[in-house]
C-alpha positions in Angstrom: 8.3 26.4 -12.9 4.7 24.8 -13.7 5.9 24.0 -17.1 8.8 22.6 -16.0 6.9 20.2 -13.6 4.4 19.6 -16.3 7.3 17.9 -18.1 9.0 16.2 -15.5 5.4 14.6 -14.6 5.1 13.9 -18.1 8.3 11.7 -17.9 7.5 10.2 -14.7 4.3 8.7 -15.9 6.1 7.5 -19.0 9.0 5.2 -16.9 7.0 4.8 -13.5 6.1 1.6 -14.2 4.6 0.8 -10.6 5.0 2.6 -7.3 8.7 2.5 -7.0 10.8 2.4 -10.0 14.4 1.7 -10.4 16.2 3.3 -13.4 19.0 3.0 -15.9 20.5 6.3 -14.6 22.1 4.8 -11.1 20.7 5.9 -8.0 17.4 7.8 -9.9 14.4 6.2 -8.5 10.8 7.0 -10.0 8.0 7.0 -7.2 4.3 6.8 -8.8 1.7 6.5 -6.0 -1.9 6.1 -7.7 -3.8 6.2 -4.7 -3.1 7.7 -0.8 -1.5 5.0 1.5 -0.8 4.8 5.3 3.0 5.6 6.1 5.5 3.8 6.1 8.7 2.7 7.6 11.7 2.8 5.1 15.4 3.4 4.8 16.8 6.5 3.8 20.6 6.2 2.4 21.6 10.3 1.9 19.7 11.5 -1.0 17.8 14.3 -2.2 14.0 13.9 -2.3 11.7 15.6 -5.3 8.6 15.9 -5.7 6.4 16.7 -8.4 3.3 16.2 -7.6 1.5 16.1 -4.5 3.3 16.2 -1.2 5.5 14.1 1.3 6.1 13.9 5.1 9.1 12.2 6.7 10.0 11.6 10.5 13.4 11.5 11.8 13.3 10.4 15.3 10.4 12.8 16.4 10.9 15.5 13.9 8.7 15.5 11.2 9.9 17.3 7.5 7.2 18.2 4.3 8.2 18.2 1.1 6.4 19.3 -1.6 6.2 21.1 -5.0 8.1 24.3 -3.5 10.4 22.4 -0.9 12.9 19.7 -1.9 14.6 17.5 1.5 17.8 16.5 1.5 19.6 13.5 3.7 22.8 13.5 4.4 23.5 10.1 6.8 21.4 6.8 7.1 18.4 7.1 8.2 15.4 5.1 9.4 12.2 7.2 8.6 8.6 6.8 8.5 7.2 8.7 5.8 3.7 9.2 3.9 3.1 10.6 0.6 -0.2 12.5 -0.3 -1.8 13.0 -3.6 -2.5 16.3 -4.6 -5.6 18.8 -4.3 -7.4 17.1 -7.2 -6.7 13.5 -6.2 -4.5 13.0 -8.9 -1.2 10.1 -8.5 1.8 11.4 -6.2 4.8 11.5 -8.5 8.0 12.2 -7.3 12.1 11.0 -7.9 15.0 10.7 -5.4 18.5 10.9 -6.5 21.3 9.2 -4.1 24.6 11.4 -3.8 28.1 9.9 -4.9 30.3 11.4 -1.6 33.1 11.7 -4.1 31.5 13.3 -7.3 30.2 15.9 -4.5 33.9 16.2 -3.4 35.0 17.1 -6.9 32.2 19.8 -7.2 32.9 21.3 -3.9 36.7 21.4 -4.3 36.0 23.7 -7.7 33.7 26.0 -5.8 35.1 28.5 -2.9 35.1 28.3 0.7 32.5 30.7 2.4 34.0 30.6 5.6 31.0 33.3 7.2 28.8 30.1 6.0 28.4 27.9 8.9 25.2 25.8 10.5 25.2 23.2 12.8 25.4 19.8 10.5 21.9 18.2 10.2 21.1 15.0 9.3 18.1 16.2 6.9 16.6 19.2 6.0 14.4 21.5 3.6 15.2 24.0 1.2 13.5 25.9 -1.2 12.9 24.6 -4.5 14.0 27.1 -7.5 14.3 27.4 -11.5 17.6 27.1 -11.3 17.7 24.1 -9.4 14.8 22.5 -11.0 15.9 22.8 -14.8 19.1 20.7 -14.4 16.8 18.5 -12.5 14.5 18.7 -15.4 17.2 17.5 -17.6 18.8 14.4 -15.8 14.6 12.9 -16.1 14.6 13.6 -20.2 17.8 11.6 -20.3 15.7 8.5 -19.5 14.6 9.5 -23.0 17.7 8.8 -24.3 19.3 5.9 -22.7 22.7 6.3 -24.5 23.7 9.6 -23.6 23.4 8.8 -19.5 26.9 7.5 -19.3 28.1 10.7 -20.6 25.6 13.2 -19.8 23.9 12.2 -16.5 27.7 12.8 -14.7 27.9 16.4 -15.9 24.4 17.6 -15.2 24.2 16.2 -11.8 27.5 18.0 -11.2 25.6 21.3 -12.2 22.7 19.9 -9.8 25.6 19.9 -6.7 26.9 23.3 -7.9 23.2 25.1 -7.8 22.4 23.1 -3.9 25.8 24.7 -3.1 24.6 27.9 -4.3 21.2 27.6 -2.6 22.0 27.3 1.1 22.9 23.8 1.7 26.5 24.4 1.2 27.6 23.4 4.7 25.8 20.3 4.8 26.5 19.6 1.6 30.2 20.2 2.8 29.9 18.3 5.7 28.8 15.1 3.9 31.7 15.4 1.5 34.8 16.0 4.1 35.1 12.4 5.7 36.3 14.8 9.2 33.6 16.3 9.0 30.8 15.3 12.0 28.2 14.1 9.6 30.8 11.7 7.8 31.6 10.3 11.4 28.7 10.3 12.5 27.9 8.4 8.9 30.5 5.7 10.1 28.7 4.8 12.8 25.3 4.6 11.3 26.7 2.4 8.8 28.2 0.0 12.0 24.4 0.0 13.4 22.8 -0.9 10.0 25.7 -4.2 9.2 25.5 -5.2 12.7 22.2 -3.9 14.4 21.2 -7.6 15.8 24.7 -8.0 17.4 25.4 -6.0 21.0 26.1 -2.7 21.0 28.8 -0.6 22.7 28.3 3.3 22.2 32.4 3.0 23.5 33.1 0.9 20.4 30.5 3.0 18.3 32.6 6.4 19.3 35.7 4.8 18.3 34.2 3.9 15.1 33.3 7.1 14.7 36.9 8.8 15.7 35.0 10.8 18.8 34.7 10.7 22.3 32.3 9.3 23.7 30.5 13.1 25.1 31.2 14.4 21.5 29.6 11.0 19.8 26.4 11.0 21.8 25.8 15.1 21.5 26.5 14.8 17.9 24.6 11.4 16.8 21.6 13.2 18.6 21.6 16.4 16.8 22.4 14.9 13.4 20.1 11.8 13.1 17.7 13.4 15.6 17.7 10.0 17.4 20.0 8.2 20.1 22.3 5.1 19.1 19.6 3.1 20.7 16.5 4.2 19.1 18.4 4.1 15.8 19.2 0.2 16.5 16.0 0.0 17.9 14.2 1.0 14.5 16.4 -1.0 12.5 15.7 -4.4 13.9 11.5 -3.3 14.0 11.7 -2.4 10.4 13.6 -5.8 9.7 11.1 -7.2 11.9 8.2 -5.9 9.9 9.9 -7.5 6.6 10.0 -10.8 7.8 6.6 -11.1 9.4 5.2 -9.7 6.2 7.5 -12.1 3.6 5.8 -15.4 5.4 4.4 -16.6 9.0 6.7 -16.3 11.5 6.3 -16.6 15.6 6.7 -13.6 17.5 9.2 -14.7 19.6 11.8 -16.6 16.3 11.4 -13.2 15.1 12.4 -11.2 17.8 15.6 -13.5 18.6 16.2 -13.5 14.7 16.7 -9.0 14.8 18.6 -9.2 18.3 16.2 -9.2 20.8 16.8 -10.8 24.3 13.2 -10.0 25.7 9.8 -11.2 23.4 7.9 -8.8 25.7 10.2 -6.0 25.2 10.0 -6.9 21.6 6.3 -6.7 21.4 5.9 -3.6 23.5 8.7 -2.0 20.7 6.4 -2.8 18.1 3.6 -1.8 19.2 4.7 1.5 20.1 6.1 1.7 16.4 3.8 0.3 14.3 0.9 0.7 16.2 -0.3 -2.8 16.9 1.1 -5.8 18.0 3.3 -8.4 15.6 0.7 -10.8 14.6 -2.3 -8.1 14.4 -0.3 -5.8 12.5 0.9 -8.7 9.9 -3.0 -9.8 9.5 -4.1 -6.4 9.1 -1.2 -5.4 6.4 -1.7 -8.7 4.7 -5.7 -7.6 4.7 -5.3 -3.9 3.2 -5.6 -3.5 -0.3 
């Protein structure tokens, strides 16, 4: 495996142009981190995360997940996260590459493959699995396409195919399943996140969420919980603080505009909110980010 991650660093460095780089191969992202940063508060849409140097933490709610050289994570709904990336041993740049799933190219490769029916888990939101040859040589190969920008249209569908058949084959089969059934509790629960995200400054009705989802309301607040490891509130809640953050970053803003701007009836109960998320209140924390280098 250390030649194989020798080469897929190699690549990395050669199209990691800065710290996040889009690709020609849709929904491959580059990530080149030169030097260690404080976390930060992104969006995850469901993805596998892959790291090739250095490590990675993420936090779901309260649940924190590593990734690293031996450990790939995998995200199967919407998700607000903080996350942190750490250089390696020897201080050298954190270089790693996420690839979005297609829901229906993972339905194609799960209708070829049997049903293990002992297989079963409780579906998850986001999780860790071992990182192995097998899975990593396919991996290998999507990043040399990059290389050669006129096969990706024909090639890039076929090895990311082989990519869904080997995380099939290495234990993530039922979420993998769950994410590609739209019955399944992660695609409904997936309906709803995707309600929160288009209308997360409007009110919310958990009612009108369950409906959305095609559950009760019991089943819709058990299963929201145990699959983005969060309730319908603190996922709204993290949403409109994130957006917050944008806009008092993108140009000065008062407190209180903001806060009405991302849904917020209360200023105080804004400010208290972002605080407790980000560690300082709106104004210090925008002169203090604007400050770092």
């Amino acid at each position: 495996m250390e030649t194989i991650l020798e080469r897929m660093c190699e690549a990395v460095e050669r199209h990691a142009a800065h710290a996040r780089q889009e690709t020609a191969l849709p929904g491959l992202t580059l990530y080149r981190v030169n030097q260690a940063a404080h976390p930060s508060h992104v969006f995850y849409r469901p993805r596998m995360v892959v790291i090739l140097r250095g490590s990675k933490t993420i936090a779901a709610g309260d649940a924190p997940f590593l990734a690293d050289t031996s450990t790939f994570l995998l995200v199967t709904v919407d998700l607000p996260v903080c996350a942190q990336v750490f250089l390696d041993a020897e201080g050298r740049s954190h270089l790693a590459f996420s690839l979005d799933i297609d829901r229906d190219a993972l339905a194609e490769a799960m209708a070829r493959l049997p049903v293990d029916e002992s297989v079963a888990s409780a579906p998850a939101g986001v999780a860790t699995a071992r990182m192995t040859p097998e899975l990593l040589e396919p991996f290998a190969r999507l990043l040399d396409l990059l290389d050669h920008p006129a096969d990706i249209s024909f090639l890039a569908p076929l090895v990311i195919q082989e990519i869904y058949y080997r995380l099939f084959r290495s234990g993530l089969g039922e979420p993998l399943r769950q994410l590609a059934l739209s019955g399944s509790h992660v695609a409904q629960i997936g309906r709803a996140t995707q309600w929160i995200k288009a209308n997360y400054t409007a009110p919310m009705s958990i009612e009108a969420l369950a409906d959305v989802a095609g559950m009760s309301t019991t089943s819709f607040h058990r299963h929201f919980k145990a699959i983005t490891l969060m309730t319908p509130v603190q996922y709204r809640t993290r949403l409109r603080l994130q957006e917050a953050r944008k806009m008092l970053l993108a140009e000065p803003r008062s407190a209180g505009a903001v806060a009405a701007h991302v849904g917020y009836d209360s200023q105080s109960q804004f400010t208290r909110d972002y605080k407790r998320m980000f560690g300082a209140p709106p104004a210090a924390d925008a002169a203090r980010t604007a400050g770092a280098p």
